[in-house]
Every structure is written in structure tokens, then in C-alpha cells.
N, C-alpha and C positions, 0 to 999 in steps of 0.2 A: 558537604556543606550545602552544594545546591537540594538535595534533597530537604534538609532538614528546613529551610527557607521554603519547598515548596510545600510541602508539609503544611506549618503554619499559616502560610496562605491561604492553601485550600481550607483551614480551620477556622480561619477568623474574617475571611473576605468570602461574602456570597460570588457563587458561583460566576451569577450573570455579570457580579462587577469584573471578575478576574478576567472571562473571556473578552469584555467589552475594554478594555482596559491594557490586553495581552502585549500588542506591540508593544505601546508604552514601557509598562513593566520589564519587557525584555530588552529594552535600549538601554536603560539606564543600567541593567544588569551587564550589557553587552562590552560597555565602558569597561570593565576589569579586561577583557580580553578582544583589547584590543591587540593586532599583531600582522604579520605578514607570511608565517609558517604556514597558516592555515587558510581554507574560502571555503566560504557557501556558497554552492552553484544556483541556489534556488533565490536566498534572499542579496547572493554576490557578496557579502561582508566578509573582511579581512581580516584573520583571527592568530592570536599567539597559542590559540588552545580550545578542541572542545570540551562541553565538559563531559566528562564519564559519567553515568549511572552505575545504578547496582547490579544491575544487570548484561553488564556486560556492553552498551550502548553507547555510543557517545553523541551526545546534544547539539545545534547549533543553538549558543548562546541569545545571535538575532532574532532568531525566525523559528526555533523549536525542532529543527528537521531533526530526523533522524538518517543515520546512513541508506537506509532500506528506500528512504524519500528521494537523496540523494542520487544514488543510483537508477532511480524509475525515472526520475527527470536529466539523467544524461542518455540514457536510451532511449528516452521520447523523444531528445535532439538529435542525438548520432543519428537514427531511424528514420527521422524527422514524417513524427506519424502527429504532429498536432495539428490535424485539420477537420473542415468538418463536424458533425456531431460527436461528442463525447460522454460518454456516462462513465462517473466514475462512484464506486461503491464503498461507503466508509470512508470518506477523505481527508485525508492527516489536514488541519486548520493549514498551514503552510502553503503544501502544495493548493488547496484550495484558492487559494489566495493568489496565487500565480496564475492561476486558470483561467480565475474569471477576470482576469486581465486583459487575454490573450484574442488577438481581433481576428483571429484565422478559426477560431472555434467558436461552436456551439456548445457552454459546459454544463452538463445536467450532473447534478453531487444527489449521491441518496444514501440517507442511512436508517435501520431499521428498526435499529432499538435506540434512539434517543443520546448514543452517546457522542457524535457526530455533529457541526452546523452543515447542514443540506437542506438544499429545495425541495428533493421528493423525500418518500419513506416506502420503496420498495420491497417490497418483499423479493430475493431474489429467485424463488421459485415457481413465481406468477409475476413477473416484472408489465407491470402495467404498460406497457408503450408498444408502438406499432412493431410491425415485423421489420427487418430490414434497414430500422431507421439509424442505427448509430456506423460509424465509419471506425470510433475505437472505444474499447471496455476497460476500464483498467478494475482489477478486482484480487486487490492486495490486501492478505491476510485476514477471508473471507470466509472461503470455503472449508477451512477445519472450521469452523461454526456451525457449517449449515448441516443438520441431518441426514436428509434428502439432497446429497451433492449432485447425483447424477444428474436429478430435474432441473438444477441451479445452472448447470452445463447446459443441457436444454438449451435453456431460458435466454441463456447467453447468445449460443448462436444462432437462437431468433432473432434479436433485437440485433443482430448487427449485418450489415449491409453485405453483399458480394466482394469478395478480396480485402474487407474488412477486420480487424485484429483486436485481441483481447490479451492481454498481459496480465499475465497470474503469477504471485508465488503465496506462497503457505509456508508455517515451518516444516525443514523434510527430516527425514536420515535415513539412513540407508537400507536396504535390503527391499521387503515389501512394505506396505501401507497396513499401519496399525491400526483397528477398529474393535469393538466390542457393542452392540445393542446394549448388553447387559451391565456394561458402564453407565451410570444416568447419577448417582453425588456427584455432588461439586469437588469434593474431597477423592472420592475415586477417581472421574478426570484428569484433577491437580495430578495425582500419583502414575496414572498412566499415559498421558497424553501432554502434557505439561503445563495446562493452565484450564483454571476451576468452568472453564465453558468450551472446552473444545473438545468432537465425538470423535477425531482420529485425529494420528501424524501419518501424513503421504510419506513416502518416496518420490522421488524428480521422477521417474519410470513411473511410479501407480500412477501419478496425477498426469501425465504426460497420457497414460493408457485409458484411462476414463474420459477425458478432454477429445481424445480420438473417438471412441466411444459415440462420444457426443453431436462428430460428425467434422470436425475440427483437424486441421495441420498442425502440427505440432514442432517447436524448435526451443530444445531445452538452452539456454544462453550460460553459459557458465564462466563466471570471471574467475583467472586465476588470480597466481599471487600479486598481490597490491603494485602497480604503477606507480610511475611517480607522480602521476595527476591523481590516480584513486588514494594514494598516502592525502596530498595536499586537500583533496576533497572527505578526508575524515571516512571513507568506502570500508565498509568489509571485505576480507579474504574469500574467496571462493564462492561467494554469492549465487546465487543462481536464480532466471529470469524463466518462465515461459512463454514464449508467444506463440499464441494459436489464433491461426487466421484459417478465416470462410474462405472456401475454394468458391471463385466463381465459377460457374459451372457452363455459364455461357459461353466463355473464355476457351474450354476444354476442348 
């Protein structure tokens, strides 16, 4: 159902009304599920139910999260890493929204190709900003985009400060990190890597070994089976986080 509503929306409503319009739109949607089973950590709203996608997903009805959103915004508070400058790459509207909220940060949003609301448009393989200047990266569901990951890694722990951390995940599976050069259809991609624009699938070990690579500590976070705060927060099984932080070296 919600699909087929969103559907028609994106058909008949110009884009910039929908986004300009979003909360709106998702309150009065929100009303069907209403409830107390469920919460949004991000937007806090009390729910009888998220909704599923087709994809296996499930929605917050208020505020759009997704679980993946979900979960990066309970580890940035258990962690409690929201301080400081922050650059974040590709930002789910949501979590955006929470950030530039937040009076203990600096929040700089970039996205690259347009499909994103952000301040910059980064490229992340030449990230335009000074060395050293951000204190956390988040860059969720980035790097099977980019080409040239290695450089991306780089780039990263340029721009971030001494004892400074970057939170990464990608989709993984298991064994080693899939790639092919020789992959380049959208249609070849879809078939091999599982969506019309991405050059590989890591592994949690490949992407943890190239992140090192890069010069980077590395700590693969892996949640098991669902809590009962991760059930009531709508979370995924087995999720898996990486944090890699710049060793200060002065420190050493």
C-alpha cells in the first residue's frame, strides 16, 4: 500500500513540492500508526507498526528512517561521538534533520550526485576541505559506489582530526570482496553486485583490510540477534558497523 501511494506521489507531485512538503505529508500518514509497540529513536514517535518495503526494509512512518539510520544514531549516542566538526556523506533527509539541530556540532552534509539535500558536493576522492579538520565522518553506503575506493579512504583520513573516527558500512557478504573492472552495464552490476550503480560487495574483513590500508584502526561492531530495545527500535539482525579512527600519533 505504502508503496503504491508513494508511487503516485512521486508521479503527480513535482519533486521539490514533495520534499518541501515531507514532514507534512508523513504526519498525517503517521496517524494510521499510531501505537506504543514500536519508537523512533531519531524522530521519538510512538508507533503500532513500521511499514515494510519491498525490499525487505522497514520504514518509520514519521520521519522516513530506515533501520540502517536507526542504528547509526544509537551508536553515535552509546559512543557518544556527536561533537565537534562532522562531515557526513550522502545523508538519509532524517538523520539530516537531526544534525543540524544539534548544538555540540559542526554539521557539514555533502552529496555528489544530486540525489541528496546537502551543503557541499564533494567529491569523495578529492574532498575539498582542510587536513585534519573534521573530528567524525560518517560515510554510509558510499564506498561500493565509488571506483577508486582506495583514494576515498585516503581522503577520509585526511580530512579527519587525530583520534578522530569515521563510521562506515556498505552492503557485505561473506568470504572476500567482489569486484570486476570489466563489470561497467547497469544491468551487469544489477546481476553481479546487486544494484545498477555499485563496482563491488566488500566483505566486513575486505573493507576493514583496505580502511587499514589507508592508514586507519579499525573495529568491525557487529550486533547480534535483536534486543529487546533493537526489536522496539524496528533494528536489523546482525548489522554490522565499522569504526575506524586516526591514531594520534602524538599520543603514541
Amino acid at each position: 500500500m505504502y508503496e503504491a501511494v508513494k508511487k503516485l506521489a512521486k508521479r503527480w507531485l513535482p519533486k521539490q513540492l514533495l520534499l518541501k512538503n515531507e514532514l507534512f505529508l508523513r504526519k498525517i500518514l503517521a496517524v494510521k500508526y499510531r501505537g506504543t509497540e514500536f519508537g523512533c529513536n531519531i524522530c521519538e514517535s510512538k508507533l503500532s507498526a513500521f511499514i515494510p518495503l519491498g525490499n525487505g526494509e522497514t520504514l518509520c512512518p514519521a520521519c522516513g528512517s530506515l533501520p540502517r539510520n536507526r542504528r547509526l544514531w544509537k551508536v553515535l549516542m552509546e559512543e557518544d561521538l556527536l561533537h565537534g566538526n562532522v562531515l557526513d556523506f550522502s545523508p538519509s533527509r532524517c538523520l539530516a534533520r537531526k544534525m543540524r539541530v544539534q548544538k555540540r556540532i559542526r554539521y557539514v552534509s555533502s552529496d555528489f550526485v544530486g540525489e541528496f539535500e546537502a551543503e557541499k558536493s564533494h567529491d569523495i576522492t578529492a574532498i575539498a576541505e582542510p587536513d585534519s579538520e573534521f573530528d567524525l565522518v560518517l560515510c554510509y553506503h558510499v564506498l561500493e559506489h565509488v571506483d577508486d575506493d582506495r583514494q576515498a579512504m585516503r581522503e577520509l583520513f585526511r580530512v579527519l582530526k587525530p583520534s578522530g573516527k569515521a563510521l562506515v558500512q556498505t552492503p557485505l557478504k561473506a568470504g572476500d570482496i567482489y569486484e570486476d573492472t570489466n563489470i561497467v552495464s547497469p544491468e551487469a552490476r544489477l546481476k553481479h553486485f546487486g544494484q545498477a550503480d555499485h563496482v563491488r560487495v566488500y566483505s566486513a574483513n575486505g573493507l576493514a583490510g583496505r580502511l587499514k590500508e589507508a592508514g586507519f584502526q579499525v573495529e568491525i561492531k557487529q550486533f547480534g540477534e535483536n534486543q529487546p530495545s533493537d526489536q522496539f527500535l524496528g533494528m536489523k539482525e546482525n548489522e554490522i558497523v565499522l569504526i575506524a579512527s586516526k591514531p594520534d600519533v602524538s599520543q603514541a
